[in-house]
VEXMIGU-326698 format. One line per field, with one value per residue: residue number from 1; residue in one letter; x, y, z of N, C-alpha, C in turn. Coordinates in pm, whole numbers. Atoms other than C-alpha are relative to their C-alpha. Layout:
num: (NUM/...) .
residuo: (a/...) .
neast: (X/...) .
nnorth: (Y/...) .
nup: (Z/...) .
caeast: (X/...) .
canorth: (Y/...) .
caup: (Z/...) .
ceast: (X/...) .
cnorth: (Y/...) .
cup: (Z/...) .
This chain:
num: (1/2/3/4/5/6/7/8/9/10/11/12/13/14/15/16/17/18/19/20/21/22/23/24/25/26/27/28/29/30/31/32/33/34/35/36/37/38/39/40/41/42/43/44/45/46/47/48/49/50/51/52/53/54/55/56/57/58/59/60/61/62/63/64/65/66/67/68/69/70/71/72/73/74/75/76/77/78/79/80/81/82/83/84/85/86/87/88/89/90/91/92/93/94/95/96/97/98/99/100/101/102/103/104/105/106/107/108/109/110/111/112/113/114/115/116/117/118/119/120/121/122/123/124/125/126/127/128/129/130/131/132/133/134/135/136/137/138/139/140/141/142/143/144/145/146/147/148/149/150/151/152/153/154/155/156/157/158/159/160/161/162/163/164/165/166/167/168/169/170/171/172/173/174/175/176/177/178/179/180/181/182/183/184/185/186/187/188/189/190/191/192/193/194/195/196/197/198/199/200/201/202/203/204/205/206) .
residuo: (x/x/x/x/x/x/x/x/x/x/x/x/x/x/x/x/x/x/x/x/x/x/x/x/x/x/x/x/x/x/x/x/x/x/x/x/x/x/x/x/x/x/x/x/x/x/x/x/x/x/x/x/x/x/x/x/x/x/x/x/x/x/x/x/x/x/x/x/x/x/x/x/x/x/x/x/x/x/x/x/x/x/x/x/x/x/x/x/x/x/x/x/x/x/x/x/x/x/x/x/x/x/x/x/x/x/x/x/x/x/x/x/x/x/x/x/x/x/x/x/x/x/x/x/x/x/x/x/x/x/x/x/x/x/x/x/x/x/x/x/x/x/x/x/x/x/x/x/x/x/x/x/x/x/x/x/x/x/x/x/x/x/x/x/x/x/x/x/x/x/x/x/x/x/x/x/x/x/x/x/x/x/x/x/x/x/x/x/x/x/x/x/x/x/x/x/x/x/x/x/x/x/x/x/x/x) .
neast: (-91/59/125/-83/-11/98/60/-103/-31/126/71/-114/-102/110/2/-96/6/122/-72/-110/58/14/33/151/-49/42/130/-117/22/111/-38/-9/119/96/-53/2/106/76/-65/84/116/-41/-6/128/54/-59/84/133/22/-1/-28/78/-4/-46/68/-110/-122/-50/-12/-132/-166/5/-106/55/0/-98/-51/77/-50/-112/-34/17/-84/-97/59/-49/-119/-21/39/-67/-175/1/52/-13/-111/-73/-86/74/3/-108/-22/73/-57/16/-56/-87/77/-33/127/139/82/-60/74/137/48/63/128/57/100/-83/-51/136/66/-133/47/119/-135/-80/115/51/-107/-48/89/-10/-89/-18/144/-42/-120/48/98/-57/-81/138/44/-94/10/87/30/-73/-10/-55/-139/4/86/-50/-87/31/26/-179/-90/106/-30/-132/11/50/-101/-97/22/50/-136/-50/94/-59/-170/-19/54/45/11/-65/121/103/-27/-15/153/31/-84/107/142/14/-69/115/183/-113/14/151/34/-21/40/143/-25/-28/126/136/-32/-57/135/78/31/116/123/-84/65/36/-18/142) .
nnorth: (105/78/108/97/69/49/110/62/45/33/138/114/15/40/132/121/51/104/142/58/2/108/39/43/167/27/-132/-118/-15/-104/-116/-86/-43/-44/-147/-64/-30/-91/-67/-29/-97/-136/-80/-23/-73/-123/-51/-84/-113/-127/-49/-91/-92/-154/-88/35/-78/-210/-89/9/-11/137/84/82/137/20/92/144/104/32/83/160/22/-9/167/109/11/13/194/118/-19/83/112/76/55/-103/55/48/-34/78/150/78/50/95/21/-72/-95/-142/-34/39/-135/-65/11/92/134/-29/42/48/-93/-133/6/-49/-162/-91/-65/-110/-109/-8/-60/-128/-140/-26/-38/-150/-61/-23/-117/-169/-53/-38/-111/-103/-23/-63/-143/-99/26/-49/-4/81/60/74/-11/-3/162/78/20/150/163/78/-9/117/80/-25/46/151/135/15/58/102/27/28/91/136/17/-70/11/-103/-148/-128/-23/-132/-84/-63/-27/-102/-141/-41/-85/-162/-140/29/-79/-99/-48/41/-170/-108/-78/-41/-130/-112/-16/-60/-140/-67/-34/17/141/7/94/69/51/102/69/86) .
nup: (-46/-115/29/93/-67/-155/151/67/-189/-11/127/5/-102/-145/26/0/-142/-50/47/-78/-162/-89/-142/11/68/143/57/56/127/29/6/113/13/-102/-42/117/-13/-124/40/110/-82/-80/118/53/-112/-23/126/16/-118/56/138/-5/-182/64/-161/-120/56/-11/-74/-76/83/27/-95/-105/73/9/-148/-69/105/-31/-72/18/37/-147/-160/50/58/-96/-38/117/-54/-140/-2/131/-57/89/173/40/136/58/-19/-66/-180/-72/-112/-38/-77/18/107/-70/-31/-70/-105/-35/110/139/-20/157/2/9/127/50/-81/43/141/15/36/114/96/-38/14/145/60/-85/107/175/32/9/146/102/27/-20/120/115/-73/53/149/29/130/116/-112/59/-62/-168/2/45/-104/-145/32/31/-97/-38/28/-16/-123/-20/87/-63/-168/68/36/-101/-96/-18/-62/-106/-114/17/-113/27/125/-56/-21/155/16/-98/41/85/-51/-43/101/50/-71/-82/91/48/-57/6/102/14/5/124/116/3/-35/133/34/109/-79/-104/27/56/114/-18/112/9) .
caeast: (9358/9174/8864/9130/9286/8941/8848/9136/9101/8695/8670/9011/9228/8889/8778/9080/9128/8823/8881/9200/9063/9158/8958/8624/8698/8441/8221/8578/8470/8131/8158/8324/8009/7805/8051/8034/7668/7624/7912/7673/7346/7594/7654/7277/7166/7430/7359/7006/7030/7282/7303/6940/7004/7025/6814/7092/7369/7289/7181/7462/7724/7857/8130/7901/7835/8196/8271/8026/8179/8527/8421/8249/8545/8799/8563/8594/8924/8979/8773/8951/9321/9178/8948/9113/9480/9782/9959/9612/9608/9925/9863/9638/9667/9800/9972/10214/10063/10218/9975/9683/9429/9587/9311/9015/8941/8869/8441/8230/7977/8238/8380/8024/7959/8286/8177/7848/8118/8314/7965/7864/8148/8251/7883/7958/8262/8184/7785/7972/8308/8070/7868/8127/8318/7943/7908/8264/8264/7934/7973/8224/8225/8377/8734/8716/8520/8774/9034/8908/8825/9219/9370/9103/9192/9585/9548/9368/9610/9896/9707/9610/9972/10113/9846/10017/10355/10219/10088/9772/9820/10054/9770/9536/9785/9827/9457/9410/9683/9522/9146/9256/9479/9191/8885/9149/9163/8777/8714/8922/8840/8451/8546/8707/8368/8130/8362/8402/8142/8053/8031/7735/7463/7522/7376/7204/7267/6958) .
canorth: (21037/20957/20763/20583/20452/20384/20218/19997/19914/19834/19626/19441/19453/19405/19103/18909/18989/18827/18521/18513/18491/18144/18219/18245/17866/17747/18094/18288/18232/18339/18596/18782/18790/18904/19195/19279/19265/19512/19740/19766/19900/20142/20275/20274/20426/20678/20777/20830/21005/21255/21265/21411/21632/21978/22150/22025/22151/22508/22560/22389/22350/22004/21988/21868/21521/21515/21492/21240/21044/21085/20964/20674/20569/20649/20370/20144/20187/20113/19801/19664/19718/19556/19282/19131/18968/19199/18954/18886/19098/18865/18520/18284/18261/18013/17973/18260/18473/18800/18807/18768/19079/19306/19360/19148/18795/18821/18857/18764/19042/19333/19230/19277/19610/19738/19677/19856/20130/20107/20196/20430/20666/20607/20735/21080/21110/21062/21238/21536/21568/21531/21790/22025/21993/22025/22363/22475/22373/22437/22557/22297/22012/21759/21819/21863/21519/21347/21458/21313/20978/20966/21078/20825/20564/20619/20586/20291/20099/20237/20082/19771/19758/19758/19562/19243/19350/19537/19456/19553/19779/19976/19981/20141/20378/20478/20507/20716/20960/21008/21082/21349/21509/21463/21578/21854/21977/21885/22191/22425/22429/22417/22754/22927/22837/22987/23268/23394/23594/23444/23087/23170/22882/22592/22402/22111/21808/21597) .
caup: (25711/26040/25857/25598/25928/26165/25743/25765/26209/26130/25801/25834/26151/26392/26251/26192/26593/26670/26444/26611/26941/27114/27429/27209/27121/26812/26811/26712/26331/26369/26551/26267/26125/26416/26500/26133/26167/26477/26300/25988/26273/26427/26101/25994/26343/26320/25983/26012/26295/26226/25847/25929/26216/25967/26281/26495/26289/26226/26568/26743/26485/26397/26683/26927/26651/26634/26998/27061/26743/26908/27215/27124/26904/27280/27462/27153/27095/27497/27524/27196/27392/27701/27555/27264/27272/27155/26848/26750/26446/26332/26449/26636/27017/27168/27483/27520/27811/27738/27444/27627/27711/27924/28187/28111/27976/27639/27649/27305/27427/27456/27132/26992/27162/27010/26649/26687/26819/26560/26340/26547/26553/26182/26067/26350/26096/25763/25774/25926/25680/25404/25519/25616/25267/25057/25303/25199/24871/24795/24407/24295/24540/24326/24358/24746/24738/24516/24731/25070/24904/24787/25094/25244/25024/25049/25426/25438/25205/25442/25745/25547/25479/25820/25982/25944/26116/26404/26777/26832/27106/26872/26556/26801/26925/26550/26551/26837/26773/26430/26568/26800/26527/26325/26554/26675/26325/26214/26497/26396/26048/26148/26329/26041/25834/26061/26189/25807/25723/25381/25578/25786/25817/25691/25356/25403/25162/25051) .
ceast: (-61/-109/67/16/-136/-68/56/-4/-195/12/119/59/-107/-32/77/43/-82/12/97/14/9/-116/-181/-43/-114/-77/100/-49/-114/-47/59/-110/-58/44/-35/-186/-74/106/-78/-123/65/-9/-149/-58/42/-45/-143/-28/90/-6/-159/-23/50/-64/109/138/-27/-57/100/110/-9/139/-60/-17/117/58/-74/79/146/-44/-59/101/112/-46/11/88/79/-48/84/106/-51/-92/49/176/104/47/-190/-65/109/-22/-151/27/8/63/101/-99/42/-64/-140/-71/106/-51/-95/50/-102/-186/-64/-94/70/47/-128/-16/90/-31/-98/89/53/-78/-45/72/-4/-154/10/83/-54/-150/68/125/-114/-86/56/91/-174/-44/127/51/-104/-26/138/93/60/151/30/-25/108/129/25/5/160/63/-45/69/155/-8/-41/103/103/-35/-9/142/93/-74/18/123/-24/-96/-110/-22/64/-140/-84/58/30/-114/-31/104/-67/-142/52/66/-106/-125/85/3/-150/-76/55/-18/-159/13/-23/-115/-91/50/-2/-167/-76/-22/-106/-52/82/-129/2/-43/-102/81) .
cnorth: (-77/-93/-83/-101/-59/-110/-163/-107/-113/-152/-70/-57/-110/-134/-113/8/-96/-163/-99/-19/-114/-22/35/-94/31/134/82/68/88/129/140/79/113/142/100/72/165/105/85/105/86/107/67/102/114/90/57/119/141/71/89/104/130/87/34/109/178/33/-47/-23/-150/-71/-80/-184/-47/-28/-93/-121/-86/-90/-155/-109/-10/-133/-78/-64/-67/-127/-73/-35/-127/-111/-140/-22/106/-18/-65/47/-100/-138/-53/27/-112/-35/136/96/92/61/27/158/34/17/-96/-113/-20/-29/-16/157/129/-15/70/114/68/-30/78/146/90/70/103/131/8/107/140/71/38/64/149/68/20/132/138/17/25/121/114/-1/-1/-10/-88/-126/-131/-33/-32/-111/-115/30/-60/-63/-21/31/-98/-128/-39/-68/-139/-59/0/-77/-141/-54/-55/-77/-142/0/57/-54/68/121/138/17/124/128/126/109/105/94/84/52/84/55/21/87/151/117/27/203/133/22/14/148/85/27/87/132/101/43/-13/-129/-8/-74/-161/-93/-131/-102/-74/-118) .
cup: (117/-38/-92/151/125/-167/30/130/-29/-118/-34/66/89/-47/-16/215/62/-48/44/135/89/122/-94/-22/-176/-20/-46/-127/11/73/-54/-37/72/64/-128/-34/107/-66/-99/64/48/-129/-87/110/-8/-165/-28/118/-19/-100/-23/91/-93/113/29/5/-14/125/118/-90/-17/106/97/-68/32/124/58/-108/82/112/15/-100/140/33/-84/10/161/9/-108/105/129/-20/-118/11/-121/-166/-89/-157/-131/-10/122/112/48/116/42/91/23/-95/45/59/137/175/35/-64/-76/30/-152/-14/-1/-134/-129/-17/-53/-132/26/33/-60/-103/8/-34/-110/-55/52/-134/-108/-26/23/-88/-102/-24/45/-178/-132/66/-82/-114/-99/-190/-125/108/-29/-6/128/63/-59/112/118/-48/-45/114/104/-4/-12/175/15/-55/81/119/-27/-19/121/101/58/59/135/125/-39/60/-118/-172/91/56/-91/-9/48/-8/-106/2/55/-55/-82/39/4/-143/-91/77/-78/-151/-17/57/-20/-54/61/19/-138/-33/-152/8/34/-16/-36/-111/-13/-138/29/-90) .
C-alpha cells in the first residue's frame, strides 16, 4: 500500500503541483519535465546501487536500505509541504494567499531536488520488497509477486482517485502515515525472516 500511494504522489499528484505553480511563471510547464527527468536518475542511481548491494544485505540486513529510503522520502515529503502551494494539486494559483507555501517561496531548484527524492527513495523500496518477497517466497514467488502488484495497483487508483479533491498538505499526510506504517511493518517482517531458522541468509536475485 505504501509504494501504490508514493506511485500515485510521484507520477501524478507531483507534477500537476509543479505545473500548477504560479510563482514559477513560464518555466511551470517545463519543469514537469525536468522534475520528471531527475525523478527517473534517482530511480536509476538508487537501483543500481542497492538492487546490487547482495554483500550489503546479508551482512547488514536490508533495514538499514530501508531507513535510508524512509528518510529520504521524510525530507521530500517536507520540502514538498513547505515549497509548493497547498490547492495546487486541484487548481492553478492565483491570488488567494492562504494557498501559498507555508514557509518558503515556492523555489524551481527545491522542486527539482524533491523529484530526484522522490526516485531515490522509491528505488530503497521497491529493490528491497522485491528482494525480501523472492527470499520468502523463494520456491513459488509468483503468487506473492502478483499480490503486491494488486495491492500496489489498488492503492494507487485509490490515491489517483482522491487526488483531485484533496489539499496537498492532507495527500502528503496520507502519504506519510502510510510509509511509517509501511517501513514499521517492512522491519518487522524482515525480523521474523532472519529470526526463523529456515530464513537464514538471504537469496540474491539476478
Amino acid at each position: 500500500m505504501t509504494t501504490g500511494l508514493e506511485l500515485n504522489l510521484y507520477s501524478g499528484v507531483y507534477g500537476t503541483c509543479i505545473g500548477n505553480t504560479k510563482a514559477f511563471g513560464e518555466e511551470a510547464k517545463s519543469l514537469i519535465g525536468i522534475s520528471g527527468a531527475f525523478l527517473g536518475a534517482g530511480e536509476i542511481i538508487g537501483g543500481a546501487a542497492f538492487g546490487l548491494s547482495g554483500k550489503l544485505a546479508n551482512r547488514h540486513g536490508r533495514d538499514p536500505i530501508i531507513l535510508f529510503g524512509f528518510i529520504v522520502h521524510m525530507t521530500a515529503y517536507y520540502l514538498i509541504y513547505i515549497n509548493l502551494p497547498q490547492s495546487s494539486p486541484i487548481t492553478e494559483i492565483v491570488t488567494d494567499a492562504s494557498y501559498y507555501p507555508v514557509l518558503i517561496q515556492s523555489n524551481k531548484y527545491v522542486a527539482v531536488l524533491c523529484g530526484f527524492l522522490l526516485g531515490l527513495g522509491d528505488s530503497c523500496y521497491n529493490t528491497q520488497v522485491y528482494s525480501l518477497l523472492g527470499s520468502l517466497f523463494s520456491k513459488d514467488s509468483a503468487p506473492a509477486f502478483a499480490l503486491f502488484f494488486f495491492t500496489q495497483s489498488m492503492t494507487a487508483a485509490a490515491g489517483f482517485f482522491y487526488s483531485t479533491y484533496l489539499l496537498l498538505q492532507w495527500q502528503l499526510l496520507i502519504v506519510v502515515v502510510f510509509c511509517v506504517a509501511g517501513t514499521l511493518a517492512f522491519f518487522q517482517v524482515e525480523w521474523m525472516s532472519t529470526s526463523h531458522p529456515s530464513k537464514k541468509g538471504y537469496t540474491q536475485i539476478n
